[in-house]
C-alpha positions in Angstrom: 9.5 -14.9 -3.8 8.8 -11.9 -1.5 9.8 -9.3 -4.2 7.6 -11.3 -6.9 4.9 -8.8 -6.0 7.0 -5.9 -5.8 8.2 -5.9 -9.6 4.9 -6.9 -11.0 3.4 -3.8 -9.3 6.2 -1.3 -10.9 6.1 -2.8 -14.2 2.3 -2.5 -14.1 2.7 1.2 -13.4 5.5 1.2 -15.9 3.0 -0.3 -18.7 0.6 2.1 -17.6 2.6 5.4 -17.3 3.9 4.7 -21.2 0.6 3.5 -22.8 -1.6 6.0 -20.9 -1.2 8.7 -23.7 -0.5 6.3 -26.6 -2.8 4.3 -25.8 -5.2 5.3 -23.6 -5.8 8.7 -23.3 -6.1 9.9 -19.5 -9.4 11.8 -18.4 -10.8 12.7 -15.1 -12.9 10.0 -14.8 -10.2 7.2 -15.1 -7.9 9.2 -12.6 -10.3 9.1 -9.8 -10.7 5.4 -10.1 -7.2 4.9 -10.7 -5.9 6.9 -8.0 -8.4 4.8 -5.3 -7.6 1.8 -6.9 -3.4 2.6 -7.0 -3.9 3.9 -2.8 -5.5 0.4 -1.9 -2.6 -1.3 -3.8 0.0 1.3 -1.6 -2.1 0.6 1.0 -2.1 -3.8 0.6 1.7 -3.6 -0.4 2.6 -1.5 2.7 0.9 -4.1 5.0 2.6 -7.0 3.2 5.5 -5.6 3.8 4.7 -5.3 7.7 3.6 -9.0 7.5 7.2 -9.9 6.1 8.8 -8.1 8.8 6.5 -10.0 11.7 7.1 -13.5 9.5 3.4 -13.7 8.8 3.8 -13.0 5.1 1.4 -15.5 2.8 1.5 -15.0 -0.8 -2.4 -15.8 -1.1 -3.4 -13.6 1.2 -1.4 -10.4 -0.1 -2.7 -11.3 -3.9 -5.6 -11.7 -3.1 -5.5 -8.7 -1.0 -4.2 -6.6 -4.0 -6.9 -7.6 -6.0 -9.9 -7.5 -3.5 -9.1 -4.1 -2.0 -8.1 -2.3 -5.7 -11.8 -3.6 -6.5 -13.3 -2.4 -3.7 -12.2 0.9 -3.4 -13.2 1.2 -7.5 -16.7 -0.5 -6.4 -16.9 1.8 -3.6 -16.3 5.2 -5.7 -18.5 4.0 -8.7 -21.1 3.1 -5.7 -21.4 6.7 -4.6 -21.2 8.7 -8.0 -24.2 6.5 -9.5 -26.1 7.8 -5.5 -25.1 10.7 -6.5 -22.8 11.1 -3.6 -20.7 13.9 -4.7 -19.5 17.3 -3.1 -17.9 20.1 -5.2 -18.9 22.4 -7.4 -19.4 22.2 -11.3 -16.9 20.3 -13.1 -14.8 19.8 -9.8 -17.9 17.7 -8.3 -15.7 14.1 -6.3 -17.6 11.2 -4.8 -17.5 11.2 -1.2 -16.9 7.7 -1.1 -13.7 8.3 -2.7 -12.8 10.7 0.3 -13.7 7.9 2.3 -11.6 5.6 1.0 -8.5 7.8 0.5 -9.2 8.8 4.5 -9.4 5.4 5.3 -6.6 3.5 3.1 -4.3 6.6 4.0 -4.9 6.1 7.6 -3.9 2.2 7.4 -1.1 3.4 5.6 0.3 5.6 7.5 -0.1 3.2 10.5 1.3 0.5 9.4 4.2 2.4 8.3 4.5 3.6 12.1 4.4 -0.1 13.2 7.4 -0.9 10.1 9.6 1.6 11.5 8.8 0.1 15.2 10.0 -3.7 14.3 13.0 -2.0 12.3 14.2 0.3 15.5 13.3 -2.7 17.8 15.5 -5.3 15.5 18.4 -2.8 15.1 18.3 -2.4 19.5 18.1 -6.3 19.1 21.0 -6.8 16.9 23.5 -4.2 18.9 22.5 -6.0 22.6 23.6 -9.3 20.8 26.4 -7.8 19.3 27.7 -6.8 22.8 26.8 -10.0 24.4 29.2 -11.9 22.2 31.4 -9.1 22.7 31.6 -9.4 26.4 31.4 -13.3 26.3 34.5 -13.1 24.0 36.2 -10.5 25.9 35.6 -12.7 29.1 36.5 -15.6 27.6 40.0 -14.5 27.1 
């Protein structure tokens, strides 16, 4: 059930990455609100993933975490191009929100990726101490 999640999200970007020319013809302004929206997913993915690990996965919670923070970090870009919230020059103009939100999504990211590879490290030390308790039990059983 875990990994549910997991294959809709790659055959999602699978759809997208062969219709996007076909189909769909990629342009700036789709990219920026794709990219947010694709960094929130990373971003609510990466977390479920450190809920799995602490037990405290829930399937309704991750969904609707996909869905709620995707939308949000669209809502939040749109929000600051239509203030007029942009830096840049030109053609290169970007909203600020949408540095906000890549600061901010990277930054839970990359620290819940920090607390993964703590419960991993800290479950492998686990696993070898048991290991050589049954080891020694066994040894002084005999």
């Amino acid at each position: 059930m875990f990994a549910l999640p997991f294959v809709a999200l790659a055959l999602g970007f699978a759809l997208f990455w062969l219709s996007s020319g076909a189909v769909m013809p990629a342009n700036e302004a789709i990219a920026r609100y794709t990219a947010v929206a694709i960094l929130a997913g990373l971003d609510t993915v990466v977390g479920g993933l450190r809920a799995f690990l602490t037990d405290k996965f829930d399937d309704a919670i991750f969904l609707s975490g996909f869905v709620i923070n995707s939308l949000l970090a669209v809502g939040l870009v749109l929000l600051g191009e239509r203030l007029g919230l942009e830096t840049g020059f030109g053609d290169g103009r970007i909203s600020v929100m949408m540095v906000g939100a890549v600061v901010v999504f990277s930054g839970r990211i990359l620290d819940n990726l920090a607390q993964i590879r703590r419960l991993v490290i800290e479950r492998a030390r686990f696993k070898k101490r048991r290991a050589a308790e049954v080891e020694s039990e066994v040894a002084g059983a005999v």
